[in-house]
ZAMARGU-4260 file (C-alpha; in steps of 0.2 Angstrom, whole numbers, plus 5000, padded with zeros to 4 digits):
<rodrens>
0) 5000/5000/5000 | 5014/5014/5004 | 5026/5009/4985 | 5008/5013/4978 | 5004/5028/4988
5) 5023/5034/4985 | 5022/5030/4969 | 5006/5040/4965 | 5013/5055/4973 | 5029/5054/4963
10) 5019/5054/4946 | 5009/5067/4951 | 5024/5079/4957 | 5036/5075/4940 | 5019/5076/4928
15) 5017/5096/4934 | 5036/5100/4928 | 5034/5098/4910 | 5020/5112/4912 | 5032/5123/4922
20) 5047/5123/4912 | 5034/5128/4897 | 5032/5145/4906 | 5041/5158/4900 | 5044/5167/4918
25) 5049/5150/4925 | 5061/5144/4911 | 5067/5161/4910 | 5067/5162/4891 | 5080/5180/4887
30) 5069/5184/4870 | 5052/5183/4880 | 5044/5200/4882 | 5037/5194/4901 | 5055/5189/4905
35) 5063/5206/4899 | 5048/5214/4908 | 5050/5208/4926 | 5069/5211/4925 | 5065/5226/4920
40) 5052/5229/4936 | 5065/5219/4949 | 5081/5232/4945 | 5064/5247/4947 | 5060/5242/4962
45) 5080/5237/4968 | 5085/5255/4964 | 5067/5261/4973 | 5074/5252/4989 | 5092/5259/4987
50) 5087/5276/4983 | 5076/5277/5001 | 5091/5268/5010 | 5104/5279/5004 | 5092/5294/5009
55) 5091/5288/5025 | 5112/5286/5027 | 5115/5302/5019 | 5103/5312/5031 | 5112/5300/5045
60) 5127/5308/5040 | 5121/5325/5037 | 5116/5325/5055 | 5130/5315/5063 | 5144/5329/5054
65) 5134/5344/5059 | 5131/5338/5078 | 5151/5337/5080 | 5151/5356/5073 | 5155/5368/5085
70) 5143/5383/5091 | 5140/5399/5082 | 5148/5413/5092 | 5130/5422/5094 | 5125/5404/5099
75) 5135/5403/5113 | 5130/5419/5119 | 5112/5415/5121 | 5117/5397/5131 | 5127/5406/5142
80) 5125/5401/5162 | 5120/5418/5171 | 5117/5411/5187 | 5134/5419/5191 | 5127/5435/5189
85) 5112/5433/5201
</rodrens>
């Protein structure tokens, strides 16, 4: 009973893989419009995600250099501590 249960199942799995090497997006046939069209949507949405990552980096870096700056001279002025004064 399980060779013929096993055996069923394994005919049933290798018959579907003729009709998936038939597709164009599975067998990844170069010439195929649907091939050269979701290639071409993949690198747009690659490049979508690198452009919004290396936007975040840059303004991590924008902030990080201008934290280490020091103060402006009328900065200072204004943060300084005039309880010595009272």
């Amino acid at each position: 009973m399980r060779t013929k249960l096993f055996m069923t199942l394994l005919l049933l799995l290798t018959s579907q893989a003729g009709q998936a090497f038939a597709c164009a997006v599975c067998s990844a046939a170069p010439q195929s419009k649907t091939t050269q069209s979701m290639e071409m949507a993949i690198w747009f949405l690659m490049s979508a995600v690198m452009l919004v990552l290396g936007g975040v980096g840059a303004l991590s870096f924008h902030l990080w250099r201008h934290a280490r700056m020091p103060l402006e001279p009328h900065q200072e002025l204004t943060e300084e501590d005039l309880k010595q004064y009272d």
